[in-house]
C-alpha positions as MATLAB code, in Angstrom:
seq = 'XXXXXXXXXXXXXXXXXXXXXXXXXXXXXXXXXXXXXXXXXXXXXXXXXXXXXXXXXXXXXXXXXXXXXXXXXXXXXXXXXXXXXXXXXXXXXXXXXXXXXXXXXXXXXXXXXXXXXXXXXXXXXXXXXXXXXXXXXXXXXXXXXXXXXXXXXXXXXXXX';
ca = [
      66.193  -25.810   -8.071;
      66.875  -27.491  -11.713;
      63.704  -29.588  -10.695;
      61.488  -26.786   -9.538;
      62.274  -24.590  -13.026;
      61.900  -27.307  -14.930;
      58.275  -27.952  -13.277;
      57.053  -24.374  -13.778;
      58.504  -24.315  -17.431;
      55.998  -27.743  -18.094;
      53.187  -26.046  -16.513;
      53.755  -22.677  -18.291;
      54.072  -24.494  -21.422;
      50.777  -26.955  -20.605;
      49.107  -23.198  -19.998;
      50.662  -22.672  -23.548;
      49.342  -25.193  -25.180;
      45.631  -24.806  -23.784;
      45.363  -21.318  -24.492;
      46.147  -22.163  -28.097;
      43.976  -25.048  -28.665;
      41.051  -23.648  -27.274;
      41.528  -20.505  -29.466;
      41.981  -22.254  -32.524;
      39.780  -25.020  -32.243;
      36.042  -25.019  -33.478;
      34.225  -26.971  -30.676;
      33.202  -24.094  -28.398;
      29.420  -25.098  -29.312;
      29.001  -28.609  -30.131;
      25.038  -30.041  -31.243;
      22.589  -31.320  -34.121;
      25.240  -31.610  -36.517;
      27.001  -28.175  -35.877;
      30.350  -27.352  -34.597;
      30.756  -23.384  -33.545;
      33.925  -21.516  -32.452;
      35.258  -18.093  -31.716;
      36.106  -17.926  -36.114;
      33.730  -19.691  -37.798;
      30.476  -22.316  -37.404;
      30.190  -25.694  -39.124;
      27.606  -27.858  -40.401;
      28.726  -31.713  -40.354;
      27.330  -35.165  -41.599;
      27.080  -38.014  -39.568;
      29.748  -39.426  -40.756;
      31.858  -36.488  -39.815;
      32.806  -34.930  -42.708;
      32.795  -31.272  -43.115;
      29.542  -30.100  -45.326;
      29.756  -26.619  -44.738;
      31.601  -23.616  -42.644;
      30.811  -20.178  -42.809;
      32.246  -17.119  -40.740;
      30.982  -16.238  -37.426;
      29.035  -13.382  -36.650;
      30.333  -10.110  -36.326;
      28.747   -9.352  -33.098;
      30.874   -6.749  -30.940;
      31.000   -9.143  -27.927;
      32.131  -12.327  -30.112;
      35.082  -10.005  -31.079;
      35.801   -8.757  -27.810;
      36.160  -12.670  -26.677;
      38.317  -13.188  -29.998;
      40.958  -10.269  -28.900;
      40.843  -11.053  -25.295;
      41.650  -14.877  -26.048;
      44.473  -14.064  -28.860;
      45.508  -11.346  -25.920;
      45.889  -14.050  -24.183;
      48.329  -16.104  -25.789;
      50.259  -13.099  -26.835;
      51.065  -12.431  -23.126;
      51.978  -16.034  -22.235;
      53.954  -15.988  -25.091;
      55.834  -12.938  -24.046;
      55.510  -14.357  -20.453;
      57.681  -17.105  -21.640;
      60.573  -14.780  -23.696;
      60.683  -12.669  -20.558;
      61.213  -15.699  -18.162;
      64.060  -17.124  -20.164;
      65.721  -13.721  -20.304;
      65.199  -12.740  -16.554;
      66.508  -16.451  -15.692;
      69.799  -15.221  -17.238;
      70.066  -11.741  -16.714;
      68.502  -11.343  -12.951;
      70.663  -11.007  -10.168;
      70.911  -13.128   -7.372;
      67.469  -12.866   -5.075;
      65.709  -11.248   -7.389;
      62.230  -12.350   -8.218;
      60.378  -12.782  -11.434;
      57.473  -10.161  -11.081;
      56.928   -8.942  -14.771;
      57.087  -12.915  -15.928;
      54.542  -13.122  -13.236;
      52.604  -10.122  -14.265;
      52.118  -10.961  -18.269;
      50.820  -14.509  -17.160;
      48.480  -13.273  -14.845;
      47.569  -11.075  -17.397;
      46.899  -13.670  -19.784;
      44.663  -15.754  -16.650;
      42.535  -12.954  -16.773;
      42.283  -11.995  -20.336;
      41.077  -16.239  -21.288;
      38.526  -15.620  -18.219;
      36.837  -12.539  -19.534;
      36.639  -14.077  -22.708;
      35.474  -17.244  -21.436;
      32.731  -15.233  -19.155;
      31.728  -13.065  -21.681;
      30.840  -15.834  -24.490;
      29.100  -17.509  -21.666;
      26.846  -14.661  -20.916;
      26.583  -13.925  -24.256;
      26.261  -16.927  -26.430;
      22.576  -17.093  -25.948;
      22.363  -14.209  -28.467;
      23.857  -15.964  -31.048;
      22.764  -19.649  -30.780;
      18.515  -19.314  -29.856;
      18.706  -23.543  -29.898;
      19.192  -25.057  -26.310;
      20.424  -28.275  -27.832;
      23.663  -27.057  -27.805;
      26.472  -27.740  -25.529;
      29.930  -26.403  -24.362;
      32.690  -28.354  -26.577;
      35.984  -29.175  -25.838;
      37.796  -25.903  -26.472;
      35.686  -23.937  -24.289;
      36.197  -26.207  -21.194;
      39.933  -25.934  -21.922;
      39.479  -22.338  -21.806;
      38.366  -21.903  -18.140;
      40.774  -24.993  -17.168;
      43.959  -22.621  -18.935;
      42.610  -19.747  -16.486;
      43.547  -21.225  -13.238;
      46.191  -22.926  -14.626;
      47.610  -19.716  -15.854;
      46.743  -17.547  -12.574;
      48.525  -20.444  -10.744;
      51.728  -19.879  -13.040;
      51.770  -16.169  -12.803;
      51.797  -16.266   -8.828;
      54.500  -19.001   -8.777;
      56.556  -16.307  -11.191;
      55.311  -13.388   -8.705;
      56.532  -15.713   -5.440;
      60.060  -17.355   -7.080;
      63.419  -16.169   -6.708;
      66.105  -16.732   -8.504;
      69.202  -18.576   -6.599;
      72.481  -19.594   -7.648;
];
């Protein structure tokens, strides 16, 4: 049992991790010398020194993917609190649904925002020699990932 917990803690806390490096990070568009994320795009040199940033747009569907991806970490986060307190305060049998519920929560909340800048980043970046970066791709793997967490919560009980 020590073994299982300890399993789904790593993989709650990998989800963790994603979620937060793909919303920080600014590689969500990567091309020609330009780095763009969810807060701000960036011009580099060769080299790869920073020549210039300047805030992103303030398009209504960039900020819907901002909230729904700092949404998301905010329910993993509380995800997490709530699993350590139901691990010590549930009785015997009793399974961790709301755990389960704020993670799955937080699955769907990184794949609406990953969906909608998908859909939508053709708006804001005309050039088509731009690709996904990093962060993005960790964005859709955190989704499963997360989804996968939150049904292990929904599914576990707690034993002696």
């Amino acid at each position: 049992m020590l073994l299982l917990l300890l399993g789904i803690l790593f993989l709650h806390i990998a989800v963790l991790v994603l979620l937060f490096v793909s919303t920080i990070v600014s590689q969500w568009l990567v091309g020609n010398g330009h780095t763009t994320d969810l807060w701000q795009n960036c011009t580099t040199f060769a080299s790869g020194a920073v020549q210039h940033c300047y805030s992103s747009s303030v398009s209504e569907w960039l900020q819907s993917v901002q909230a729904t991806m700092i949404l998301s970490v905010i329910f993993s986060v509380l995800a997490l609190f709530l699993f350590f307190c139901q691990l010590f305060t549930l009785t015997k049998g009793g399974r961790f649904y709301i755990t389960g519920f704020f993670q799955i929560l937080a699955g769907l909340c990184v794949m609406s925002a990953a969906a909608i800048y998908t859909v939508r980043h053709s708006e804001w970046h005309v050039n088509t020699d731009y690709s996904y970066g990093f962060a993005y791709i960790l964005a859709w793997v955190a989704f499963p990932l997360a989804l996968l967490s939150g049904i292990i919560y929904v599914i576990l009980r707690k034993r002696e």
